[in-house]
PyMOL CGO cylinders between C-alpha atoms (Angstrom):
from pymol import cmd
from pymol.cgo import CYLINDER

trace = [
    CYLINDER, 63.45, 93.67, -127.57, 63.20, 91.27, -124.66, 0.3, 1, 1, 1, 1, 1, 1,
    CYLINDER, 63.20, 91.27, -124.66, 64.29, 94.24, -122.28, 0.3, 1, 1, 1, 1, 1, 1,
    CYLINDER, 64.29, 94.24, -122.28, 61.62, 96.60, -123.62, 0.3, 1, 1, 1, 1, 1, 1,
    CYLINDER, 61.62, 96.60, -123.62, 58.72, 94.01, -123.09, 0.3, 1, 1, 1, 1, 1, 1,
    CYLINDER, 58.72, 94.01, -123.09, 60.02, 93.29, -119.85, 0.3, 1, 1, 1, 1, 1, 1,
    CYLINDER, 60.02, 93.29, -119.85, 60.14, 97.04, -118.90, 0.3, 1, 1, 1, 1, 1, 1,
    CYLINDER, 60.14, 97.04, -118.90, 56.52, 98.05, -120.58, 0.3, 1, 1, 1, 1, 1, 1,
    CYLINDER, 56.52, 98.05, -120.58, 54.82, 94.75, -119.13, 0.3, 1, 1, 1, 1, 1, 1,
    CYLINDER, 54.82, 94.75, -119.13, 53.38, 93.87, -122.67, 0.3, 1, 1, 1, 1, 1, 1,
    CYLINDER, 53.38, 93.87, -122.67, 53.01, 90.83, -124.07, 0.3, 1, 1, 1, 1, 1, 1,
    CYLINDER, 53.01, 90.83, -124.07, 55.42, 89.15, -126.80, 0.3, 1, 1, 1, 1, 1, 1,
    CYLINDER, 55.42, 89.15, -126.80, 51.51, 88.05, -128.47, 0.3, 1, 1, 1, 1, 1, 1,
    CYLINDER, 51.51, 88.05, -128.47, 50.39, 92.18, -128.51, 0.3, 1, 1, 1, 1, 1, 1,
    CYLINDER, 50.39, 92.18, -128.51, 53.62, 93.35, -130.28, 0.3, 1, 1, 1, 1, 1, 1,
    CYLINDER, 53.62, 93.35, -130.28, 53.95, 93.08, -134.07, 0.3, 1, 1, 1, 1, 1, 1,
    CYLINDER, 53.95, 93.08, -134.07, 57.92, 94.02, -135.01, 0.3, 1, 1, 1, 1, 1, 1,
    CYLINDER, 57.92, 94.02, -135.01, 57.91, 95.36, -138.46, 0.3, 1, 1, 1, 1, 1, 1,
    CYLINDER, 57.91, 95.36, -138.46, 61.54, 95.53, -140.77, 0.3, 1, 1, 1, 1, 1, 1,
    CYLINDER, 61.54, 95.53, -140.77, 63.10, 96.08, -143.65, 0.3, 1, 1, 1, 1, 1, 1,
    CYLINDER, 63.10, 96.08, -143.65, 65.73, 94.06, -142.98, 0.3, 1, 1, 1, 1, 1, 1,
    CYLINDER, 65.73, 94.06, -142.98, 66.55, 89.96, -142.57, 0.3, 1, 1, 1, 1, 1, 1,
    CYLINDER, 66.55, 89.96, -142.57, 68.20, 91.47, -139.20, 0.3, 1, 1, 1, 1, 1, 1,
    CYLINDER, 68.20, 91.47, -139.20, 64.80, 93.09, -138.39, 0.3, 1, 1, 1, 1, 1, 1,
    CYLINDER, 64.80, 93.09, -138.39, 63.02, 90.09, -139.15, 0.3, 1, 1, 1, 1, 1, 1,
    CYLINDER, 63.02, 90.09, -139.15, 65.40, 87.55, -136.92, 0.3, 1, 1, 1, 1, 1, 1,
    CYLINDER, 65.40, 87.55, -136.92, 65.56, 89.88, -134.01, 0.3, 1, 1, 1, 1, 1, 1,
    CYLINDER, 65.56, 89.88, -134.01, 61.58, 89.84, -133.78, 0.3, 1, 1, 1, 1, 1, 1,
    CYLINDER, 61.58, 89.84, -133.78, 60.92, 85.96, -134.03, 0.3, 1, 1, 1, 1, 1, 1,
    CYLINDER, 60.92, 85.96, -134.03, 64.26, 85.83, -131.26, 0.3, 1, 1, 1, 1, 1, 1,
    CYLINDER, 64.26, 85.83, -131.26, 61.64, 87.37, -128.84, 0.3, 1, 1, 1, 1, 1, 1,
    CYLINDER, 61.64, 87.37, -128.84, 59.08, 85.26, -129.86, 0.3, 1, 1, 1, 1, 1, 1,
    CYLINDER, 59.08, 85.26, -129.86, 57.06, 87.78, -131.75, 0.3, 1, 1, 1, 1, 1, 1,
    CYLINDER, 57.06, 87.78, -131.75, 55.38, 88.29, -134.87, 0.3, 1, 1, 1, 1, 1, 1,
    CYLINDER, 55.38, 88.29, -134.87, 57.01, 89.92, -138.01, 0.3, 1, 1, 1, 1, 1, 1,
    CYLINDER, 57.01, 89.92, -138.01, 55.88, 91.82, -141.01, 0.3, 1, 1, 1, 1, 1, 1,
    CYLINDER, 55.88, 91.82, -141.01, 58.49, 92.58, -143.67, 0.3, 1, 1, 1, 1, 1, 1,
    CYLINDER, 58.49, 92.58, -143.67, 58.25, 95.97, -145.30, 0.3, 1, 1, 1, 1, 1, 1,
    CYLINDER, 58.25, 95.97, -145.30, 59.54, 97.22, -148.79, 0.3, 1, 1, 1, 1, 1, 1,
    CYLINDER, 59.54, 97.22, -148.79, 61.05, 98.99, -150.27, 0.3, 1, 1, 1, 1, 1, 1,
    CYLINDER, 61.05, 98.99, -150.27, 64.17, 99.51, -147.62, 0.3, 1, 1, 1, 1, 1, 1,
    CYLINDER, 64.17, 99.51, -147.62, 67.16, 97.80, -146.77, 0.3, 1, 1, 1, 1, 1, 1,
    CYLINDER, 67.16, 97.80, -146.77, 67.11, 94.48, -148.84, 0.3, 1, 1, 1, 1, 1, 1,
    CYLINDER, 67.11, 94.48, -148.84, 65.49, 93.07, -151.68, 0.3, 1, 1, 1, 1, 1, 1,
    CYLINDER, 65.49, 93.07, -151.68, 61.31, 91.57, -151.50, 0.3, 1, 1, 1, 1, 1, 1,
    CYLINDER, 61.31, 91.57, -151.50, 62.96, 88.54, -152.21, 0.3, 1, 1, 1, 1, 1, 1,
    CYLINDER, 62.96, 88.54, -152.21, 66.08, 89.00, -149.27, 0.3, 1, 1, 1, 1, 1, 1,
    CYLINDER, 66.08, 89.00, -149.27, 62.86, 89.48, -146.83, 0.3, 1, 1, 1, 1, 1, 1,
    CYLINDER, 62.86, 89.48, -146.83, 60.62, 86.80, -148.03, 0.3, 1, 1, 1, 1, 1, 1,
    CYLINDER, 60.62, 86.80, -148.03, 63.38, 84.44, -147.50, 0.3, 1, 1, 1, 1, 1, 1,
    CYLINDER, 63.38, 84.44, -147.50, 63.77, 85.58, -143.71, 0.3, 1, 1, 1, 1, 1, 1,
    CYLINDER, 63.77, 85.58, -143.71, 60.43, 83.90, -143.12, 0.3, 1, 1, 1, 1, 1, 1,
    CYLINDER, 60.43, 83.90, -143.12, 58.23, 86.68, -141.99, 0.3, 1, 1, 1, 1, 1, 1,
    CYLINDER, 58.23, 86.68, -141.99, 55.25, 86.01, -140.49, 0.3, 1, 1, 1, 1, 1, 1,
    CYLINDER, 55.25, 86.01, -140.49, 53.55, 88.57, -143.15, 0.3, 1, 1, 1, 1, 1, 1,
    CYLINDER, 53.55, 88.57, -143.15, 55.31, 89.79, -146.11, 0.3, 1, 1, 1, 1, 1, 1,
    CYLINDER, 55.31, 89.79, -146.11, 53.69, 93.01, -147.18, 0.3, 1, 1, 1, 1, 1, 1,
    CYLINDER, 53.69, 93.01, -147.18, 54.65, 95.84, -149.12, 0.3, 1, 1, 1, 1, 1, 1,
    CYLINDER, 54.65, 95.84, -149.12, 54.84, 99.19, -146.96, 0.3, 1, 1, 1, 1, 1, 1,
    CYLINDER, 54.84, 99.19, -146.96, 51.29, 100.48, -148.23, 0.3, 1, 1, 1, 1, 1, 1,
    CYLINDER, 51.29, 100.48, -148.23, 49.34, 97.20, -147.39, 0.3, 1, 1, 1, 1, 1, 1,
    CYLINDER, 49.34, 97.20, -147.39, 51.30, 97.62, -143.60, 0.3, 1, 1, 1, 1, 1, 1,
    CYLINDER, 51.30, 97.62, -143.60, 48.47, 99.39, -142.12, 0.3, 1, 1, 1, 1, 1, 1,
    CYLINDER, 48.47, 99.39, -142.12, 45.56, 96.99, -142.33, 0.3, 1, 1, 1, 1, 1, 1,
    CYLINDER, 45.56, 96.99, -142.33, 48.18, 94.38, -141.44, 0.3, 1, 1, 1, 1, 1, 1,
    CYLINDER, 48.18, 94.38, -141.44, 48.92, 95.65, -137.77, 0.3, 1, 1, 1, 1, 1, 1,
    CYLINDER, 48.92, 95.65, -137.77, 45.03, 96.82, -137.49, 0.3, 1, 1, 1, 1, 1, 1,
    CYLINDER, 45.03, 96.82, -137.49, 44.02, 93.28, -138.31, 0.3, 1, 1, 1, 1, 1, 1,
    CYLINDER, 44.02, 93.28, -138.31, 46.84, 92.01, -136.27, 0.3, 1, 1, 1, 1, 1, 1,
    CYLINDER, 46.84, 92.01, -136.27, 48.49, 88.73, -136.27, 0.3, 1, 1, 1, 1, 1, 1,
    CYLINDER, 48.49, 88.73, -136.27, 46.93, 85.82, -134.63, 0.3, 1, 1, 1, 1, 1, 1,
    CYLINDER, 46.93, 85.82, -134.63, 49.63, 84.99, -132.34, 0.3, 1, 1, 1, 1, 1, 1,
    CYLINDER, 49.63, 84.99, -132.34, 51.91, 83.53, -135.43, 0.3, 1, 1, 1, 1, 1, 1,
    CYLINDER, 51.91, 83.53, -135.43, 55.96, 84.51, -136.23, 0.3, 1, 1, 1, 1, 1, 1,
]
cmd.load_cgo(trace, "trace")
């Protein structure tokens, strides 16, 4: 993730990394960007919640999430 903000120039505070995994989750707050958890996918509502994303959401509520955006938190 690092590499591909390096290479594209944009900001870790522009970027929103969205999974359905704990993995997904961990390897967006590594690069110091924000995270929305998505179900239904990989792991449980509850497996994601406890991976501390920045916005739990369910896959259908994703949209307004990212087109609000996130006010620089993780």
């Amino acid at each position: 993730m690092e590499e591909l903000l390096a290479v594209t120039g944009v900001a870790p505070a522009c970027v929103v990394a969205v999974g359905d995994t704990p993995y997904d989750i961990a390897m967006g707050r590594a690069a110091g960007i924000a995270t929305c958890a998505v179900t239904p996918g990989g792991c449980t509502a509850a497996e994601l919640t406890a991976s501390q994303p920045a916005r739990p959401s369910a896959f259908a509520g994703l949209l307004p999430v990212v087109l609000r955006g996130h006010g620089g938190g993780r």
